[in-house]
Biopython code that builds the backbone (N, CA, C, O; Angstrom):
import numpy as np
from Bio.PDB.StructureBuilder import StructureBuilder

atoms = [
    (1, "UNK", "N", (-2.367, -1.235, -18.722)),
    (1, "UNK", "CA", (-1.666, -0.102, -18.141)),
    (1, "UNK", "C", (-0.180, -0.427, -18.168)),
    (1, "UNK", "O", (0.266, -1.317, -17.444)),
    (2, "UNK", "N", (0.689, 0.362, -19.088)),
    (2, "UNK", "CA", (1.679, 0.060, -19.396)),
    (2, "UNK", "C", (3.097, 0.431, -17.828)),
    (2, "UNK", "O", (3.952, -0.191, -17.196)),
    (3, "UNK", "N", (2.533, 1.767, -17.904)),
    (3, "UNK", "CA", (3.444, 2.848, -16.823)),
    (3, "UNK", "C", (3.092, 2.359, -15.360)),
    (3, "UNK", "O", (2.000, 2.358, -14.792)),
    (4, "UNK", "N", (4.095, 2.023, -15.000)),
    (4, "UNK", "CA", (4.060, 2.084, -13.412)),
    (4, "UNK", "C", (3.503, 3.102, -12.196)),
    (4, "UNK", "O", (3.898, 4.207, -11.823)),
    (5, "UNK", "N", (2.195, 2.066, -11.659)),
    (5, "UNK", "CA", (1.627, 3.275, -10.784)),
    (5, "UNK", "C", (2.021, 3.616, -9.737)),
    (5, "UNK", "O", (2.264, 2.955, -8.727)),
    (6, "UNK", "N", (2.137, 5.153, -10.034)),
    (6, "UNK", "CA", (2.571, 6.331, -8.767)),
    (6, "UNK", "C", (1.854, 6.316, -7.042)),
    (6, "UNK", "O", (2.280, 6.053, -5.918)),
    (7, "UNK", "N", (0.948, 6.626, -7.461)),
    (7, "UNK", "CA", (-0.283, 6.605, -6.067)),
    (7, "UNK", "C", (-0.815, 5.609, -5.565)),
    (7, "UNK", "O", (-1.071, 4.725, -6.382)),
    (8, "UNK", "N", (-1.025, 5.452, -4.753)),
    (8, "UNK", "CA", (-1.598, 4.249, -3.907)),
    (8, "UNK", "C", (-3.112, 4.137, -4.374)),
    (8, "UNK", "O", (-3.551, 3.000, -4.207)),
    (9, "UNK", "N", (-3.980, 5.002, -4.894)),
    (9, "UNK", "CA", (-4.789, 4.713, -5.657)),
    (9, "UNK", "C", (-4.687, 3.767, -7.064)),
    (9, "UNK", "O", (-5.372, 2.961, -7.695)),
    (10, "UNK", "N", (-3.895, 4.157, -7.097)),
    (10, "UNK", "CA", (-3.491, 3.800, -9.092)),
    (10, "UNK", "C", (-3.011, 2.218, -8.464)),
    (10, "UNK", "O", (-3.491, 1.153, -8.853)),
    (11, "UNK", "N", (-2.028, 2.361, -7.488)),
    (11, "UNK", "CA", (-1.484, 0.443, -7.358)),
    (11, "UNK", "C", (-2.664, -0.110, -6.889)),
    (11, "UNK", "O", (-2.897, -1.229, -7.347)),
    (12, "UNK", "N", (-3.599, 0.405, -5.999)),
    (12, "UNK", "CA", (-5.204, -0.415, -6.089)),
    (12, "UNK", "C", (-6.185, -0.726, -6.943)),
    (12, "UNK", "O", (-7.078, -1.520, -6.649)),
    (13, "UNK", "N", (-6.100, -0.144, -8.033)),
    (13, "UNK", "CA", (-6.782, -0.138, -8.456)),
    (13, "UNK", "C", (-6.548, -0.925, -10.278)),
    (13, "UNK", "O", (-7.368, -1.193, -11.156)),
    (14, "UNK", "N", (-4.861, -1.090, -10.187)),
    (14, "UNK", "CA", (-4.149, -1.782, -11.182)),
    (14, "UNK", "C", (-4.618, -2.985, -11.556)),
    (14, "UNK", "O", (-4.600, -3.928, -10.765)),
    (15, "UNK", "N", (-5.068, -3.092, -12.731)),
    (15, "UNK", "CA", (-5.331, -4.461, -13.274)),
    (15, "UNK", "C", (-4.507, -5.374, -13.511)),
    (15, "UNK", "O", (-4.992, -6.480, -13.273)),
    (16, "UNK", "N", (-3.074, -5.407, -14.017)),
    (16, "UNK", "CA", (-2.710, -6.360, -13.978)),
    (16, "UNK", "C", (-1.985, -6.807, -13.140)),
    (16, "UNK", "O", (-1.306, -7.754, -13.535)),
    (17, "UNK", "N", (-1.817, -6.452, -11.926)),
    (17, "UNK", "CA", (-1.205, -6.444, -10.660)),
    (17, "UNK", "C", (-1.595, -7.502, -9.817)),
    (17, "UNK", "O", (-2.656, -7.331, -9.216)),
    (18, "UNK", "N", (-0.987, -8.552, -9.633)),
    (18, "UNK", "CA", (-1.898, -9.419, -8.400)),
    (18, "UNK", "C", (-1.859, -8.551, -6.988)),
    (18, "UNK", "O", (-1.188, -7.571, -6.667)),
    (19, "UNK", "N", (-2.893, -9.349, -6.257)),
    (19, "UNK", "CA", (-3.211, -8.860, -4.919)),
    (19, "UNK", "C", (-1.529, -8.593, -4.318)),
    (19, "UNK", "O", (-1.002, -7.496, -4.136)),
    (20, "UNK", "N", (-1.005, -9.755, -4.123)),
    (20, "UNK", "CA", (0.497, -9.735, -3.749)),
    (20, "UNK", "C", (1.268, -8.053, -4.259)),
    (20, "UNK", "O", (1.438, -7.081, -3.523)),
    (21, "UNK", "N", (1.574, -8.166, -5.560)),
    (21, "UNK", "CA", (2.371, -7.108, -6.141)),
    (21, "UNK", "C", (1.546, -6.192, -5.659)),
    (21, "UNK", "O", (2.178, -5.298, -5.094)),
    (22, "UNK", "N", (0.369, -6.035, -5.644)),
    (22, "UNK", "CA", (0.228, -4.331, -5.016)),
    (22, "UNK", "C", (-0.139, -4.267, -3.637)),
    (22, "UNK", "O", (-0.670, -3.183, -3.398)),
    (23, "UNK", "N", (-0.053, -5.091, -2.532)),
    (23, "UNK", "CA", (0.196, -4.904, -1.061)),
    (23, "UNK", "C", (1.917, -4.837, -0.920)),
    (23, "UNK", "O", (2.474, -4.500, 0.125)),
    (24, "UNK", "N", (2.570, -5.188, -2.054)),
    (24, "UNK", "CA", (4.274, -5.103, -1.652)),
    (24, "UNK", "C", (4.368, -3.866, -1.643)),
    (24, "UNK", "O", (4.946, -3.223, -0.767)),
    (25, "UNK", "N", (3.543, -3.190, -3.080)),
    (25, "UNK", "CA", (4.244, -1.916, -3.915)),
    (25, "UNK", "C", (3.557, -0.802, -2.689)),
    (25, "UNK", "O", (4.302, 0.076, -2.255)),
    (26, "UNK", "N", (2.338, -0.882, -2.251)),
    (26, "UNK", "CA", (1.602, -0.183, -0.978)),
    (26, "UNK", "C", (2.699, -0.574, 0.079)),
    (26, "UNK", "O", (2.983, 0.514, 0.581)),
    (27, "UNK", "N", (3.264, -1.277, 0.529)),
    (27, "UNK", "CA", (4.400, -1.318, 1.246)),
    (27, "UNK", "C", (5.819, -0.547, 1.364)),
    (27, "UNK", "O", (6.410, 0.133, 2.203)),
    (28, "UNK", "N", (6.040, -1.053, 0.000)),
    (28, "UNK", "CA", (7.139, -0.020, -0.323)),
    (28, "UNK", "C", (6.960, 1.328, 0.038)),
    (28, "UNK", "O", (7.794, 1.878, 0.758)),
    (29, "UNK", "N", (5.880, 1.972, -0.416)),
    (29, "UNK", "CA", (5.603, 3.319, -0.244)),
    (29, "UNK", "C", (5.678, 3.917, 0.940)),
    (29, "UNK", "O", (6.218, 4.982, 1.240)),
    (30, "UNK", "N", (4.796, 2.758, 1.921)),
    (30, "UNK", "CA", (5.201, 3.390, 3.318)),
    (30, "UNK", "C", (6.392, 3.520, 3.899)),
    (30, "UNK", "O", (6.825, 4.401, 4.642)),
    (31, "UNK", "N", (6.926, 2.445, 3.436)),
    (31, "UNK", "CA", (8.563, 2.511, 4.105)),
    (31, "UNK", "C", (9.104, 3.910, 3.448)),
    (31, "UNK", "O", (9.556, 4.666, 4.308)),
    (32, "UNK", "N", (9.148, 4.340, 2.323)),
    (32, "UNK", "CA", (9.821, 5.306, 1.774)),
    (32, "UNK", "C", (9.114, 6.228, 2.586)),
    (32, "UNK", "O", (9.770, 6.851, 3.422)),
    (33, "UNK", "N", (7.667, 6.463, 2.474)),
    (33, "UNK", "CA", (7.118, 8.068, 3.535)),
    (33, "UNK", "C", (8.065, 7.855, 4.763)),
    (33, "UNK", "O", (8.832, 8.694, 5.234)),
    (34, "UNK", "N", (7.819, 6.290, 5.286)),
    (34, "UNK", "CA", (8.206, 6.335, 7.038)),
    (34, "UNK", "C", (9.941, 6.961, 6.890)),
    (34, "UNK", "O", (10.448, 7.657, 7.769)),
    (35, "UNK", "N", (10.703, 6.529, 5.552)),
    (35, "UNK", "CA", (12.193, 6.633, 5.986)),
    (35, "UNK", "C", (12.528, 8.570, 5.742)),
    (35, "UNK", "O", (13.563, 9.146, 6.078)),
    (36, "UNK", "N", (11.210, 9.255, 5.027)),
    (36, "UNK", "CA", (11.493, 10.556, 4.943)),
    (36, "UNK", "C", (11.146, 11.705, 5.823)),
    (36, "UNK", "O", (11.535, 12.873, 5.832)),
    (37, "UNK", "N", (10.073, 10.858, 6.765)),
    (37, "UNK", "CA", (9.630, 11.653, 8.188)),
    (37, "UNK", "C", (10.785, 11.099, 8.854)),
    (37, "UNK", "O", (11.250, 12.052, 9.480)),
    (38, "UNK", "N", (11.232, 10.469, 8.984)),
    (38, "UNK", "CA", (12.547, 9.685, 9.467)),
    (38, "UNK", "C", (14.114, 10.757, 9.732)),
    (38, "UNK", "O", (14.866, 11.001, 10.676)),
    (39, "UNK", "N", (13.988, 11.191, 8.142)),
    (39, "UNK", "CA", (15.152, 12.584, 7.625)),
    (39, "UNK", "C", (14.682, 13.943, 8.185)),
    (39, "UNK", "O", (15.472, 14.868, 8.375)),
    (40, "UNK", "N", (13.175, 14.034, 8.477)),
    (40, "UNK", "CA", (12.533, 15.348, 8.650)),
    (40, "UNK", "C", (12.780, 15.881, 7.231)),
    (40, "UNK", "O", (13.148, 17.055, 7.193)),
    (41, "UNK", "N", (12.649, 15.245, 6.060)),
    (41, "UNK", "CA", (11.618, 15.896, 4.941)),
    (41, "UNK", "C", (10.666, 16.024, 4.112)),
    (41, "UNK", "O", (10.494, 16.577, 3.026)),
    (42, "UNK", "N", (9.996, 15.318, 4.929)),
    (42, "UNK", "CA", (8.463, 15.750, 5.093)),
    (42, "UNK", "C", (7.454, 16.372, 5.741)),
    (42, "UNK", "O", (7.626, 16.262, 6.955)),
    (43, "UNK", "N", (6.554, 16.928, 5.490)),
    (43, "UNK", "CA", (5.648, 18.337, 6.173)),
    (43, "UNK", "C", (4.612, 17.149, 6.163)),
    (43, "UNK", "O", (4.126, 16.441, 5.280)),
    (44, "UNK", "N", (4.478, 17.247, 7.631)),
    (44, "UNK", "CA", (3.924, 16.689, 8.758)),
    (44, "UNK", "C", (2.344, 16.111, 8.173)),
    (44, "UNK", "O", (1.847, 14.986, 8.214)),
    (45, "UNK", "N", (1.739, 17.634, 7.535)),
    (45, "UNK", "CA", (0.474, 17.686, 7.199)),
    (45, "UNK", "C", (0.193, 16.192, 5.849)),
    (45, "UNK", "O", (-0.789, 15.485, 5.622)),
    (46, "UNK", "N", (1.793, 16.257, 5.141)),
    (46, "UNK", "CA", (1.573, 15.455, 3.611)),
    (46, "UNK", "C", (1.484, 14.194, 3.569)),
    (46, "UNK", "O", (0.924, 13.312, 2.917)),
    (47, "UNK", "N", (2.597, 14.403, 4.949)),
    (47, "UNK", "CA", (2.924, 12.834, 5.988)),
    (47, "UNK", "C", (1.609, 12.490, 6.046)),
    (47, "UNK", "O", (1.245, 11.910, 5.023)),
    (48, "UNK", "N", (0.399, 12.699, 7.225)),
    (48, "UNK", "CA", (-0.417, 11.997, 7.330)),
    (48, "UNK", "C", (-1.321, 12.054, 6.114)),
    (48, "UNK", "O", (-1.556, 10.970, 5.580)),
    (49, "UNK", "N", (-1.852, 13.112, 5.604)),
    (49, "UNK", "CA", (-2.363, 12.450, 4.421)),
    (49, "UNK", "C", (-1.951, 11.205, 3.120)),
    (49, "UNK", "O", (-2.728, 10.476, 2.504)),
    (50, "UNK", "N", (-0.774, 11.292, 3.038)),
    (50, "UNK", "CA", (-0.570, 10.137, 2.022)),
    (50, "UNK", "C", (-0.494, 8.711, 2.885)),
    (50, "UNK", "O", (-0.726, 7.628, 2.348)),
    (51, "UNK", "N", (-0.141, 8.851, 4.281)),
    (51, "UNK", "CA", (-0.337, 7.551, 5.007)),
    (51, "UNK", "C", (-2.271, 7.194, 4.813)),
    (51, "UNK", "O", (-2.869, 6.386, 4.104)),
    (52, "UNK", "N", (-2.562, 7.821, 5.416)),
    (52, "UNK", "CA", (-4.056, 7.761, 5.123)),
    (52, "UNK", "C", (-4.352, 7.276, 3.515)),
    (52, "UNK", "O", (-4.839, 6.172, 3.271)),
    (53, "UNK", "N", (-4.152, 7.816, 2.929)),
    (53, "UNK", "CA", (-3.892, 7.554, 1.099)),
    (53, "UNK", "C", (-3.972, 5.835, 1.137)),
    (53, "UNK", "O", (-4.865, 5.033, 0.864)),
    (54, "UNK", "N", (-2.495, 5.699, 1.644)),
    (54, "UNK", "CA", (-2.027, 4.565, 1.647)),
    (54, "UNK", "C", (-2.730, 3.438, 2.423)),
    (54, "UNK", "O", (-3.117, 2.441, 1.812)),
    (55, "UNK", "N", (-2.885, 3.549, 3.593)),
    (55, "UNK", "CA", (-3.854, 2.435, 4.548)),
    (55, "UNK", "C", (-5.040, 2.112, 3.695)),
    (55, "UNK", "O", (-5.090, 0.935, 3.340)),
    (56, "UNK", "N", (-5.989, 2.879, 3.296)),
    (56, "UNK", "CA", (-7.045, 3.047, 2.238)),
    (56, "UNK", "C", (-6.784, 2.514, 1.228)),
    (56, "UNK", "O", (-7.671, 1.712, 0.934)),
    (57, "UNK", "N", (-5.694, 2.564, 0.252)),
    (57, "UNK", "CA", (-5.529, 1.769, -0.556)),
    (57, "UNK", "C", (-5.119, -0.028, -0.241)),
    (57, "UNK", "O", (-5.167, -0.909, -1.099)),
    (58, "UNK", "N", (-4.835, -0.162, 0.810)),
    (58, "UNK", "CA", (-3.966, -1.250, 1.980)),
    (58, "UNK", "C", (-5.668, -1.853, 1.896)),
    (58, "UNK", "O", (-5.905, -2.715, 1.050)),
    (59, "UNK", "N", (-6.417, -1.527, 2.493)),
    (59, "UNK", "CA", (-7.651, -2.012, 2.939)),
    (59, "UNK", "C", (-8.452, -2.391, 1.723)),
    (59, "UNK", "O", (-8.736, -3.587, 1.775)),
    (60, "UNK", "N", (-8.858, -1.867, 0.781)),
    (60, "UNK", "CA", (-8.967, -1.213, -0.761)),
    (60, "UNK", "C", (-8.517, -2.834, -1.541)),
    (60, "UNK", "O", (-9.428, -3.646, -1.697)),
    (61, "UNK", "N", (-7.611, -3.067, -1.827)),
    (61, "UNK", "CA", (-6.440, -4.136, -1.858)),
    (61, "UNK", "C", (-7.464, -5.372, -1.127)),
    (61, "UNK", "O", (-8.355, -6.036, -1.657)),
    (62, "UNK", "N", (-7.046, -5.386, 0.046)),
    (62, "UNK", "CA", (-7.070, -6.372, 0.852)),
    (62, "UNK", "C", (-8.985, -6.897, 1.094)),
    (62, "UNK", "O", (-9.372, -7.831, 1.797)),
    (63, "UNK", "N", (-9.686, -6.139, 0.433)),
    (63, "UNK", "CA", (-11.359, -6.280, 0.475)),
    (63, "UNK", "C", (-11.648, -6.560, -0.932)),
    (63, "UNK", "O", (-12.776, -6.553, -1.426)),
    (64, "UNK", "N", (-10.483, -6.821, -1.579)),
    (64, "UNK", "CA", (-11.025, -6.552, -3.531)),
    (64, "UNK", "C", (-11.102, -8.376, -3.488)),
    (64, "UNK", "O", (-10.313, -8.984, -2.765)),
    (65, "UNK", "N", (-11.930, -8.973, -4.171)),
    (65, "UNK", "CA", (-12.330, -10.200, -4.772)),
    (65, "UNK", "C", (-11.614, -10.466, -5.714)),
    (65, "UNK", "O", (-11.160, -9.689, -6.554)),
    (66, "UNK", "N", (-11.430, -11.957, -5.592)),
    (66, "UNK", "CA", (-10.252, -12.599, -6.947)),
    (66, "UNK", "C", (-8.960, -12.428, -6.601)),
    (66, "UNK", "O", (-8.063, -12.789, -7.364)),
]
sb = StructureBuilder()
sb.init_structure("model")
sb.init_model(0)
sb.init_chain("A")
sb.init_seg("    ")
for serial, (resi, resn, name, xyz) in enumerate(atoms, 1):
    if name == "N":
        sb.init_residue(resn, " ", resi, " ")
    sb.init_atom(name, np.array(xyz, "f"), 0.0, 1.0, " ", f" {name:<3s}", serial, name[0])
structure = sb.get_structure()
């Protein structure tokens, strides 16, 4: 997988990604949602779903073997 993954699905599920690089890159993400509910531009509803997204992929990550 050449292209850098978008979704917190896609960084879980990345093969050549160590465990490390995709609990950072699942990191990153939250900070960016947390710093845009932060601005108030984000709709509340998208907010918690992609956090949810994200924890899931966090857990996802953190239960994967190897």
């Amino acid at each position: 997988m050449s292209s850098k993954p978008t979704t917190p699905e896609d960084v879980s599920r990345h093969e050549s990604l160590t465990r490390d690089e995709k609990l950072e890159r699942l990191s990153d993400m939250k900070f960016e949602l947390e710093r845009q509910t932060g601005r108030g531009t984000a709709d509340l509803d998208q907010v918690e779903a992609r956090m949810a997204s994200i924890n899931l992929a966090v857990d996802r990550v953190k239960n994967q073997q190897g």
